[in-house]
N, C-alpha and C positions, 0 to 999 in steps of 0.2 A: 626352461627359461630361454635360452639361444633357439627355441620358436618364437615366441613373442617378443623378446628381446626387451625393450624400452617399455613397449604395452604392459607391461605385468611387473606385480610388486608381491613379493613373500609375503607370509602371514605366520606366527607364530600362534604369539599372544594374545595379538590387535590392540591390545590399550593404548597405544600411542597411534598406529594407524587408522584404527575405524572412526574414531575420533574426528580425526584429518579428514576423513573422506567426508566424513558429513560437512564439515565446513568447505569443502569442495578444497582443498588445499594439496590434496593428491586427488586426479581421476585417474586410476588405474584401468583399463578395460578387461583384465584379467587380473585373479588373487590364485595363486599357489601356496596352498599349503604345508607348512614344514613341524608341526607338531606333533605326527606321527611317523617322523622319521627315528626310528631307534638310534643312529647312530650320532644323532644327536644330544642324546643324553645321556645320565651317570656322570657321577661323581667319584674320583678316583686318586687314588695313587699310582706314578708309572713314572718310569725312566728318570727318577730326578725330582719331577715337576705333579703337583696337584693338578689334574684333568675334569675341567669342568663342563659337562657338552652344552652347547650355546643355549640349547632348549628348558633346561632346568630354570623352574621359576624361581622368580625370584623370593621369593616363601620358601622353597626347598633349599636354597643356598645358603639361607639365615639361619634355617634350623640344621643344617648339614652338620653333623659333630664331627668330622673334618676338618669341615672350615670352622668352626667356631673354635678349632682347638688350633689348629695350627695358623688360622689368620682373622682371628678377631675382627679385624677391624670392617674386614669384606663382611662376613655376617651380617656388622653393625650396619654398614651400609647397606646393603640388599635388606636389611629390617626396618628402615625408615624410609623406603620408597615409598612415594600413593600412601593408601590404604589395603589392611588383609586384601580387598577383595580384590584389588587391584593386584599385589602383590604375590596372590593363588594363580593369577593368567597371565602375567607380564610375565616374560624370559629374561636372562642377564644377557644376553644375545641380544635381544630388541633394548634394551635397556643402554647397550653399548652403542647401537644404533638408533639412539632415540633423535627424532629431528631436533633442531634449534630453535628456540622462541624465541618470538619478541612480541608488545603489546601492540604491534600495526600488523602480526599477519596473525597472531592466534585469536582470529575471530570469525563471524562467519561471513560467506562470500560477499552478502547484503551490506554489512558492517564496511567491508575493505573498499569494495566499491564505491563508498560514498568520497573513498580519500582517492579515489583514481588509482585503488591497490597500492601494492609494493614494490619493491627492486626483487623479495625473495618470491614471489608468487605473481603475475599477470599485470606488473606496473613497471616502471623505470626509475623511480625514487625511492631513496633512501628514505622516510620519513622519522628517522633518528638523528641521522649525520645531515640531511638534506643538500649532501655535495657526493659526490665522487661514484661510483660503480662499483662498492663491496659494502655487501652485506653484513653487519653486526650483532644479529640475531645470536643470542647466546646460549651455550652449549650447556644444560640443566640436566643430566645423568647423574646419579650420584654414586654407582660402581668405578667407572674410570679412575678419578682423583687415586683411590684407595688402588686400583690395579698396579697406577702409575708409579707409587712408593711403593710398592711390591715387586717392580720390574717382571709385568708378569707379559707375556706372545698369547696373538690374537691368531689362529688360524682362519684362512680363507680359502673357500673354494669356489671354482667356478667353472662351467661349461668344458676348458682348456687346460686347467691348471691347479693347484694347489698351490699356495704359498702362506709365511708363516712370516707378520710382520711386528716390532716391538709397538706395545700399547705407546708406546711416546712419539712414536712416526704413525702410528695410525690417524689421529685428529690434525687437521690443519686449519688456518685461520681464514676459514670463508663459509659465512653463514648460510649460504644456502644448499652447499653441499660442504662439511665440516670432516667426512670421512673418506680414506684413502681406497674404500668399498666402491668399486663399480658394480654399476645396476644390476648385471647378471651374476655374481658374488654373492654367497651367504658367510656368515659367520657360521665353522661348526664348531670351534673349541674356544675355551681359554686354559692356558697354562701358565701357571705362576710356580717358578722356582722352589722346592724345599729346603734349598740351602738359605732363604730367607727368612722361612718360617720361627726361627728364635729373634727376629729383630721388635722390637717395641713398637707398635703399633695404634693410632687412637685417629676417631674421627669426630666429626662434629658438621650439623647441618643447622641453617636458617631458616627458616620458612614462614612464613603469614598461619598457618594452622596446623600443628604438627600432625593431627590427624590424616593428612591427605595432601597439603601444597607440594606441585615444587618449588628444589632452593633455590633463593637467592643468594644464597654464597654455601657450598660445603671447604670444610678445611682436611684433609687428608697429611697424617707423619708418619714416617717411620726410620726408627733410626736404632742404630746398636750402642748400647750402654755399658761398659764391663762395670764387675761387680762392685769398686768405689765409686760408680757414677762418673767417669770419664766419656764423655761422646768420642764412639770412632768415628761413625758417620751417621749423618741424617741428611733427610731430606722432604721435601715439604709441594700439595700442590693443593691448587684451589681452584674450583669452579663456579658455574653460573656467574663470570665476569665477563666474560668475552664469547666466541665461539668455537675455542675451542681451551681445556685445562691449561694451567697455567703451572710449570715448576717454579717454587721459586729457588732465585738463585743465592748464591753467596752464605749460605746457612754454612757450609762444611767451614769456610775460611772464617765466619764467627764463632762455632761450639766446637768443632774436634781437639779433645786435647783439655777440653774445659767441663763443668759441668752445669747442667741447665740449674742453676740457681734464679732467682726472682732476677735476678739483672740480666741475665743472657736469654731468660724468656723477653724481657722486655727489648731486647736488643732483636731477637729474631723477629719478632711482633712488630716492631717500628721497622725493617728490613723487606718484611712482608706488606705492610703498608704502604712505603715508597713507591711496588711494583705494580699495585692493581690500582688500576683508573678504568674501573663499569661506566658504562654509558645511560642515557635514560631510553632500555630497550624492554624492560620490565616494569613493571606496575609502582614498585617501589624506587623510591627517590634514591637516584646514582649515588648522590656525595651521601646519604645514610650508610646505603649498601656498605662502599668505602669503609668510613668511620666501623662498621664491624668486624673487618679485618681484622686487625689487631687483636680485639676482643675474641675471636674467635680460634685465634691463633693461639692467645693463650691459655685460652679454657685447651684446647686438643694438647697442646706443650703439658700441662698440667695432668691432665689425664693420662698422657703416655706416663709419668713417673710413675702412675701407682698401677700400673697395669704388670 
């Protein structure tokens, strides 16, 4: 990669890449392949933390009796991405990497061209915000969220260095590059804590066709319950709102100490609501999006009690 440097773009999986290419939305002049890198992959126990290699698909991750034992909710999410077929060649690696959408650049070059492109692709306007100079293309993964309540480290590597950063400092709030991954960097691990692995776990996703969309809003919890239903702690994120997950906040200063009864669901869920304003960068109407918040926050609240 530090030969080509900027010219070249990884390849895994490609479902989200080759895709791009054809709408011309990445021209790479070289593709490196990282699929048969063995060090890449396995699924494991080690030091503390569940080891996941960036290259496992996302199919292998769902069915992993690891993950499916000790973190449910990751399973759930890596089993509602795409479609199987998608899901057999996508990696959670590319998945964590997955570009940002919006309904003004995910189209093809013919299509954008007509609007004079974009601010994220070979234009100078927003045509969301149609003011300012940042991108609001929205971050549409549905691993993160769940990483995120997991408190789980991304490693990365590249040309110079290794280093090993929290999934909560990896995303940042700019659409057209959303991750803290410079271009000669690959993702080779993730690692999520075992000391988390007993916490209560649920997810829940939105989409236009369960079969295959992506979300328009996934909701990610997870929180520790002792056994009369006391919350010690919880905590809560949600995405495809913006561009990059969103935590929300103040959940701990509402439920710890209390227990998630029908009022303190409804309390986090109106808490949650306050926090997300989606823009119209997606297909579907921003203030609906919205309006599901809630709704979704408390179907995932709901599900975490009987998990």
């Amino acid at each position: 990669m530090s030969q080509y440097a900027e010219e070249a773009m990884y390849v895994a999986g490609g479902t989200d890449l080759i895709p791009n290419m054809k709408h011309r939305l990445f021209e790479p002049t070289h593709l490196i392949a990282l699929k048969s890198v063995s060090e890449l992959s396995g699924i494991r126990e080690e030091n503390g933390y569940l080891r996941i290699g960036a290259a496992e698909t996302l199919a292998e991750v769902a069915r992993n009796p690891g993950v499916k034992k000790l973190f449910p909710a990751l399973s759930d999410a890596a089993g509602h991405v795409a479609g199987p077929q998608l899901r057999n060649a996508g990696t959670i690696g590319g998945n964590l990497c997955l570009d940002t959408r919006c309904t003004y650049y995910n189209q093809t070059s013919f299509w954008r061209g007509a609007l004079g492109y974009c601010l994220k692709k070979d234009g100078t306007v927003c045509h969301v915000t149609n003011v300012g100079k940042k991108c609001v293309a929205a971050h549409s993964a549905d691993t993160p969220p769940v990483l995120m309540t997991l408190g789980a480290t991304i490693t990365l590597a590249g040309p110079q260095r290794k280093r090993r950063v929290p999934i909560e400092d990896f995303f940042i709030a700019d659409g057209i590059c959303n991750t803290r991954r410079t271009p000669v960097e690959i993702v080779t691990e993730i690692r999520i804590p075992l000391s988390v692995a007993n916490r209560r776990q649920a997810y829940a996703k939105l989409r236009q066709r369960k079969s295959i969309d992506f979300p328009l809003l996934t909701v990610a919890v997870s929180a520790d319950i002792e056994g009369d239903g006391t919350v010690q702690s919880i905590n809560g994120v949600v995405t495809a709102l913006g561009a990059r997950p969103r935590a929300l906040s103040g959940w701990d200063d509402l439920a710890v100490g209390s227990t998630l009864d029908a009022d303190m669901i409804d309390e986090l869920a109106e808490r949650a609501h306050e926090q997300c304003h989606p823009l119209e960068n997606l297909i579907v109407d921003a203030d609906w999006r919205r309006a599901m918040v809630p709704v979704y926050v408390r179907r995932v609240l709901e599900k975490l009690l009987i998990t």
